[in-house]
C-alpha positions as CSV (number, residue, x, y, z in Angstrom):
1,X,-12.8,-6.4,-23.1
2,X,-9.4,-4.7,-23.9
3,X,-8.4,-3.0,-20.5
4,X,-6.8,0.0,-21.4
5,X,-6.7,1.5,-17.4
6,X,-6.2,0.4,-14.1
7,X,-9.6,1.1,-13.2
8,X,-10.8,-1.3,-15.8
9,X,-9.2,-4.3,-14.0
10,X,-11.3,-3.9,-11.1
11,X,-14.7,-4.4,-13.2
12,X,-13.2,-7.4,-14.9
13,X,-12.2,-8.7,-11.5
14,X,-16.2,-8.6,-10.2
15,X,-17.2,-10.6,-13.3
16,X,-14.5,-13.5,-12.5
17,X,-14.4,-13.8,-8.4
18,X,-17.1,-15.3,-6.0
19,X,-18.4,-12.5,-4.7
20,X,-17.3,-13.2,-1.0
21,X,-13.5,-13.0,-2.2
22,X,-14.3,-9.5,-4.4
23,X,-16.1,-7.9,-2.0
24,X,-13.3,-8.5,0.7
25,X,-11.2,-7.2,-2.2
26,X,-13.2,-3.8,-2.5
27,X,-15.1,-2.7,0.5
28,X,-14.2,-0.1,2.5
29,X,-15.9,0.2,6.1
30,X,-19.1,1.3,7.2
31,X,-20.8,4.2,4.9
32,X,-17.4,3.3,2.9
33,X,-17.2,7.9,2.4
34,X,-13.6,7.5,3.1
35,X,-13.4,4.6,-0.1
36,X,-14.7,7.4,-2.4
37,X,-12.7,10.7,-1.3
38,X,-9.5,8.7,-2.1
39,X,-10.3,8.9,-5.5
40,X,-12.5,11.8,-5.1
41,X,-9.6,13.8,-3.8
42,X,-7.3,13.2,-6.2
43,X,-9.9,14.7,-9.0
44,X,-9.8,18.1,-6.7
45,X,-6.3,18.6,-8.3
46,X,-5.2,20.2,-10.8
47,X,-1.8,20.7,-12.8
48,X,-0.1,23.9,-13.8
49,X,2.3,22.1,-16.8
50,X,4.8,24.0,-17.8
51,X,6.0,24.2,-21.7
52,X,9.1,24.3,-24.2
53,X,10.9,22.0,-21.6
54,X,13.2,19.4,-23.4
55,X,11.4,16.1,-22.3
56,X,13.4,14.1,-25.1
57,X,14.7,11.8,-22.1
58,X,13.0,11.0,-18.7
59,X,14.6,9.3,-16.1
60,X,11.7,7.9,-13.4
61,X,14.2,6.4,-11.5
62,X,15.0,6.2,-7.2
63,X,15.9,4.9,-4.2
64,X,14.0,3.8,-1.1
65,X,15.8,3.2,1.9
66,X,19.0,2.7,-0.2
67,X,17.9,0.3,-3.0
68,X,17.3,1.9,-6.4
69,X,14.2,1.1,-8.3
70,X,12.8,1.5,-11.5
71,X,10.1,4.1,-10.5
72,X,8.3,5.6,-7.8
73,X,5.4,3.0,-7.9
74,X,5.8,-0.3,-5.6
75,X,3.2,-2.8,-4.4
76,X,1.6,-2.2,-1.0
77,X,0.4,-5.3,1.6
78,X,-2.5,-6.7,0.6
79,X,-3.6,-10.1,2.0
80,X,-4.5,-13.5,0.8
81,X,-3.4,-13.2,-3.4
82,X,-4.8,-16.9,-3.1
83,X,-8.0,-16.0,-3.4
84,X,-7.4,-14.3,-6.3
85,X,-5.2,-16.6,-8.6
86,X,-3.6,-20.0,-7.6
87,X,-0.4,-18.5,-7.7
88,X,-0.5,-15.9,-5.4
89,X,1.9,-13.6,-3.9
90,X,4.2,-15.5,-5.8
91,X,3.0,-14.2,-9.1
92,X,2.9,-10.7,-7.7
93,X,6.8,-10.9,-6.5
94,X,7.6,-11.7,-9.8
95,X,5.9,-9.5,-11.4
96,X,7.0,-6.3,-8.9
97,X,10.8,-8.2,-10.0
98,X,10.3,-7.9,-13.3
99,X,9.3,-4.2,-13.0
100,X,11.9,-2.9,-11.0
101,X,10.0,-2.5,-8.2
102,X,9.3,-3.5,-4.7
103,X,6.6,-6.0,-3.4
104,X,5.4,-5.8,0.2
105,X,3.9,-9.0,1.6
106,X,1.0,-9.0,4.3
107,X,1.4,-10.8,7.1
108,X,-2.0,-12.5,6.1
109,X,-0.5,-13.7,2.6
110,X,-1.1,-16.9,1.2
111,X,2.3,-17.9,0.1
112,X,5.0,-17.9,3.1
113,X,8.9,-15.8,2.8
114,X,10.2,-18.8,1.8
115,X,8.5,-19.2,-1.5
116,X,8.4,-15.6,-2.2
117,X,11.5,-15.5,-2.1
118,X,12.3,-19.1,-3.9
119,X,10.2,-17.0,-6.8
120,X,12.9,-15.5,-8.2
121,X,15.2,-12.0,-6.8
122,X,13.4,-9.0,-6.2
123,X,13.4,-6.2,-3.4
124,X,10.2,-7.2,-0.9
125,X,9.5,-5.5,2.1
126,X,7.4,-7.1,5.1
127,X,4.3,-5.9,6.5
128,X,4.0,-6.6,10.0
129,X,1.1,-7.0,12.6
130,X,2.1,-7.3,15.7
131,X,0.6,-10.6,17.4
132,X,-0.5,-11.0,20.8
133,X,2.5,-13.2,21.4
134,X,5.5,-11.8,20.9
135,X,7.7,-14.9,20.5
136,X,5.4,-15.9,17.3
137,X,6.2,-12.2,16.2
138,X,9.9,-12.1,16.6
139,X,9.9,-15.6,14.6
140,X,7.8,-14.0,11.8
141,X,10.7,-11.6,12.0
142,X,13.5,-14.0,11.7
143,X,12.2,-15.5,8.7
144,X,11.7,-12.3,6.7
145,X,15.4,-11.8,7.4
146,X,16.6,-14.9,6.5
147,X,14.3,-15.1,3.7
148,X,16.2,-11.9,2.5
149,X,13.6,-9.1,2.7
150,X,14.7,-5.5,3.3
151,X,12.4,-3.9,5.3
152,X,9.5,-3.5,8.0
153,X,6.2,-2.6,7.2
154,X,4.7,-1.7,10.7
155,X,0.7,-1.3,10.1
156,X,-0.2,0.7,13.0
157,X,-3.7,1.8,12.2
158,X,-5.0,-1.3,13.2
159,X,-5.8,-2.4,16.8
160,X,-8.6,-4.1,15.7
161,X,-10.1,-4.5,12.5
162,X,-12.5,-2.0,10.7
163,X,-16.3,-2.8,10.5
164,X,-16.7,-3.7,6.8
165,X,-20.3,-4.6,5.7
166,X,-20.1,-6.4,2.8
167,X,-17.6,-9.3,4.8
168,X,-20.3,-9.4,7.2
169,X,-22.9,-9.9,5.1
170,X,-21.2,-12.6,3.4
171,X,-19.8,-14.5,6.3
172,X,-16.3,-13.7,5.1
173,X,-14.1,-17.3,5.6
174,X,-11.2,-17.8,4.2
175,X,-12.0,-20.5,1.5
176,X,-10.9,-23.7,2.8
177,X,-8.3,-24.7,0.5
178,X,-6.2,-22.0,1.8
179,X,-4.2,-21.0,4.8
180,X,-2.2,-18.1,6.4
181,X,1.2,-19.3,5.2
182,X,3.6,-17.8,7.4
183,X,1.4,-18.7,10.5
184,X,1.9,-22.8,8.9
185,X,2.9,-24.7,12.1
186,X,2.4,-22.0,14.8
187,X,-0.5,-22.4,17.5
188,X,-2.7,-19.7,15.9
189,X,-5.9,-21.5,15.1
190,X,-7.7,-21.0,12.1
191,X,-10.5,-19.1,10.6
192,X,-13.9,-20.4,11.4
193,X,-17.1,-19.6,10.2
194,X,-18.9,-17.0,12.1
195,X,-22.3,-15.2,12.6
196,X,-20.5,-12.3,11.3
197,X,-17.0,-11.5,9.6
198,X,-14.5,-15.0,9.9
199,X,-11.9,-12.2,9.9
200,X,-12.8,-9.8,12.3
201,X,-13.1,-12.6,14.9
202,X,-9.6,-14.4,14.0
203,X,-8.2,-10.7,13.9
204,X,-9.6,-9.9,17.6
205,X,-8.3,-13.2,19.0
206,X,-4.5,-12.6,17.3
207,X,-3.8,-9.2,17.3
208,X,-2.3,-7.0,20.1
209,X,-4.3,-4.3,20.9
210,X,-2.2,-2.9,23.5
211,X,0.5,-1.9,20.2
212,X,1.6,1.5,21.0
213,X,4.9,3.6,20.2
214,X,6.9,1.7,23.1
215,X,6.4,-1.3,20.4
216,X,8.4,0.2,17.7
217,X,11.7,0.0,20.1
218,X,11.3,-3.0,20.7
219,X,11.0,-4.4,17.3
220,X,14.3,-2.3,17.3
221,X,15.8,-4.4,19.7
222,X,14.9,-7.9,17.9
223,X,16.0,-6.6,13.9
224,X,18.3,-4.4,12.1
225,X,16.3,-4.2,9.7
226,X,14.7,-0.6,8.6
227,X,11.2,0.0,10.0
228,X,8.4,2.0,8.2
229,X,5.5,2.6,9.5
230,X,1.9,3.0,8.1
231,X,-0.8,4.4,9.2
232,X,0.2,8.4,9.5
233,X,-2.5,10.9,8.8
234,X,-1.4,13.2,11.3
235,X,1.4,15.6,11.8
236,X,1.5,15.2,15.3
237,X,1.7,11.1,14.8
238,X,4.4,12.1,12.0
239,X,6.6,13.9,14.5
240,X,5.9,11.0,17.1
241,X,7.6,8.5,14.4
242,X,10.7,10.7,14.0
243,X,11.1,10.8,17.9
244,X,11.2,7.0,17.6
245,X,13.8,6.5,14.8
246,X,11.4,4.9,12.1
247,X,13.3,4.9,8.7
248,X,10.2,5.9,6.9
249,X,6.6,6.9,6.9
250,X,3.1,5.7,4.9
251,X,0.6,7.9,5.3
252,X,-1.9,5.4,4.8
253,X,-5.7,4.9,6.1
254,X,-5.3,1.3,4.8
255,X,-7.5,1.7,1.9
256,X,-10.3,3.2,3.8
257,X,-10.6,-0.3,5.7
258,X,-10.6,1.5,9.4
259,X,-12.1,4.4,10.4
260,X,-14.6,5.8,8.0
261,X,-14.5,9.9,7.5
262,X,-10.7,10.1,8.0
263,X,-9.4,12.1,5.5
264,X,-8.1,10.7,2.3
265,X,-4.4,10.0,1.9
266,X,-3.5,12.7,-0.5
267,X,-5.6,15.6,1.8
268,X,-3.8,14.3,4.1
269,X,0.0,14.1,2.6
270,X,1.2,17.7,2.8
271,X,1.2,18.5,7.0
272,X,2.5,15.2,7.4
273,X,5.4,16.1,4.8
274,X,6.0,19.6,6.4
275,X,6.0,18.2,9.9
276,X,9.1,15.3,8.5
277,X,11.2,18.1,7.3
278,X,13.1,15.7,5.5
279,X,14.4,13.8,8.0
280,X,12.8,10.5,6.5
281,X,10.7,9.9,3.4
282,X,7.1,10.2,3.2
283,X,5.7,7.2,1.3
284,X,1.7,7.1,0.4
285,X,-1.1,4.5,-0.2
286,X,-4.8,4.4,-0.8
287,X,-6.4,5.8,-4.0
288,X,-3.7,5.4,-6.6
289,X,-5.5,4.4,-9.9
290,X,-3.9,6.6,-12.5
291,X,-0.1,7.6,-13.2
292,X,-1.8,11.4,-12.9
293,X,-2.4,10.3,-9.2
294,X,1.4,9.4,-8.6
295,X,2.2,12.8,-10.0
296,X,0.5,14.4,-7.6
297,X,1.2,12.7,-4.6
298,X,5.0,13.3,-5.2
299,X,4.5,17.3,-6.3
300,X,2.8,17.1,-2.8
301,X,6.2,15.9,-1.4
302,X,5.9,12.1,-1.2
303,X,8.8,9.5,-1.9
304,X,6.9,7.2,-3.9
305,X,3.7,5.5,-3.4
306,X,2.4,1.9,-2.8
307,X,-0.4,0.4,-4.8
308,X,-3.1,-1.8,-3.1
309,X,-6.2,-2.9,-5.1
310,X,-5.1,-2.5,-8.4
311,X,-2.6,-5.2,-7.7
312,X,-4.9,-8.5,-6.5
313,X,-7.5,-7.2,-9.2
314,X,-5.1,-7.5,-11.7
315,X,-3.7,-10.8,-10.4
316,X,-7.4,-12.0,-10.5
317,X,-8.0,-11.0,-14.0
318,X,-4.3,-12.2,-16.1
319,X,-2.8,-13.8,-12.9
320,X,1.4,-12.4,-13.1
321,X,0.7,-11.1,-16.4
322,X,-1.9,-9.2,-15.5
323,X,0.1,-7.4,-12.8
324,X,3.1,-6.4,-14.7
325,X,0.5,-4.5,-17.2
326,X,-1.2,-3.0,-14.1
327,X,2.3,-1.8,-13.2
328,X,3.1,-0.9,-16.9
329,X,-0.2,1.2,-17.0
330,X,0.8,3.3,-14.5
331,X,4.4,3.7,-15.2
332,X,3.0,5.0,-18.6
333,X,0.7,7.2,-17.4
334,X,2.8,8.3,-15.0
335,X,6.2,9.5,-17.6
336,X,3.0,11.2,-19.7
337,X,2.2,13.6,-17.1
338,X,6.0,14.2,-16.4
339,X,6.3,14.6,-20.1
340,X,3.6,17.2,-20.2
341,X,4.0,19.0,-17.1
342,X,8.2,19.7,-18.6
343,X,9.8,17.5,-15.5
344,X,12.6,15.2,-16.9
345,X,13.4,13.7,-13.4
346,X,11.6,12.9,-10.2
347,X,13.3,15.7,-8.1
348,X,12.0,18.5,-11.2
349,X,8.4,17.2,-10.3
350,X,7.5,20.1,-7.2
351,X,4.8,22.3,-5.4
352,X,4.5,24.3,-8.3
353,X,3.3,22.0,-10.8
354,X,0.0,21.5,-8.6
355,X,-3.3,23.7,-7.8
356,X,-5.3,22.0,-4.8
357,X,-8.4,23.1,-3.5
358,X,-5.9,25.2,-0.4
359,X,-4.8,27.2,-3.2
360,X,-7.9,28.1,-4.5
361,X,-9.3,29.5,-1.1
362,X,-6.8,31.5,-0.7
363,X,-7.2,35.3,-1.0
364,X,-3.8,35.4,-2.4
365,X,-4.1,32.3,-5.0
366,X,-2.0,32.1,-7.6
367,X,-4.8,31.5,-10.0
């Protein structure tokens, strides 16, 4: 079958992994309503293009946290690439490199810093969880800054880990062949076999519930190194980040994995957006699929957006290769709907380009 959307990669992925491994992959939690209304969302908004604009030449183009990149599309945490192609997060690094773009790797990945970054340059960010002990935490920290990455990912929607059906149903272990890389030589046990989900009991025994805002100065204290977090789908959470100095914001509900019947990301986008003012960028995950989707997440007033999914089902399906098309895909897509709704540059893409269903109930819509 000739993939010809991003979507497509996901169907090709279910035909080539053990079901264990693409279920993990896919499932959402419980009744999995919050899995659908990210895309579902997205579908409940419509353009307003505008014509006659000289499109000749379109520069996607920007920065985030001062390192320029090809376009506004980067590659959000996702754990254990292993499971999806021998080559792993390595294959994903270089294909995010060879993109322009920037790779975040999961704590939970299957290749370590050190051989992400031995994969070749790129711009990665790390995604952090923070352990119950701290001194295994600040190492992880150390290495990502010696190992040259340029950010802090803080996932902070996730005291303990969603209830997800499917990884309990299929006694979700991570296959034995594999390990947690960046945990190699630390005291942090291993994933065993359970009666339910392998990795909601190794979560439970390594994670700190206690994490709370107090947290994010102290990982000040231990790095200079920029710290975003993820997790926002609040404005009052978004002006609680300010208050603590974070360089950026995700507004994130880590790709409906939590808490079912939050909002999806892009409902939730704008507050958080008007509560920033500007004062830090507004990043968004869960949902992407089509360059449409980036569009409208940044005419909503987002920075850029992180992909999760479409990234290890690519990886699964053409390994690297199959990645840098993903990524192609939606950079395509993406410089079609600039092209059609007359923006030439990232800052021309606004409010006005958009209808959501806010507009519509309005008495005074601009319909």
């Amino acid at each position: 079958m000739e993939i010809t959307n991003v979507s497509e990669y996901e169907a090709a992925a279910k035909e080539k992994l053990p079901k264990m491994v693409f279920d993990y992959y896919a499932s959402g939690a419980d009744d999995q309503w919050t899995l659908k209304e990210n895309r579902e969302a997205f579908s409940r908004i419509l353009f307003r293009p505008r014509i006659l604009v000289d499109v000749s030449r379109i520069d996607l183009t920007t920065t985030v946290l001062g390192h320029k990149i090809s376009m506004p599309i980067m590659l959000a945490p996702s754990a254990m690439h292993k499971m999806a192609h021998p080559e792993g997060e390595n294959a994903t690094a270089r294909a995010a490199s060879a993109a322009g773009t920037i790779m975040t790797l999961s704590t939970f990945a299957t290749s370590s810093f050190e051989e992400v970054s031995s994969s070749g340059p790129g711009i990665r960010f790390f995604q952090l969880y923070v352990l119950k002990d701290r001194n295994v935490v600040a190492q992880l920290v150390r290495r990502a800054e010696r190992a040259n990455f340029k950010a802090l990912v803080l996932t902070a929607d996730t005291p303990v880990l969603g209830h997800r059906e499917a990884d309990v149903k299929n006694r979700f272990v991570l296959p034995p062949s594999l390990i947690f890389k960046n945990f190699e030589g630390l005291d942090l046990g291993k994933m065993e076999k359970t009666n339910d989900s392998g990795i909601a009991s190794y979560f439970l025994n390594q994670i700190d519930r206690s994490l709370s805002w107090k947290d994010i100065k102290w990982l000040q204290t231990i790095t200079s190194l920029p710290i975003l977090v993820k997790g926002v789908l609040t404005p009052e959470d978004a002006r609680l980040a300010i208050q603590n100095e974070v360089a950026g914001i995700i507004v994130s509900n880590h790709g409906a994995r939590q808490l079912d019947y939050v909002p999806a990301t892009i409902t939730a986008l704008e507050e958080v957006v008007k509560a920033v003012e500007g004062r830090v960028p507004v990043f968004l995950d869960s949902g992407i699929r089509r360059g449409t989707d980036v569009f409208k997440a940044l005419a909503l007033g987002a920075s850029g957006v992180f992909v999760g999914r479409p990234v290890v089902f690519s990886l699964a399906v053409d390994g690297e290769a199959g990645v840098r098309k993903m990524l192609q895909m939606l950079r395509d897509e993406f410089e079609l709907s600039m092209a059609l709704s007359g923006c030439t540059s990232l800052n021309e893409i606004t409010r006005s380009h958009i209808i959501t269903p806010s507009d519509m109930n309005r008495p005074t819509s601009r319909l």
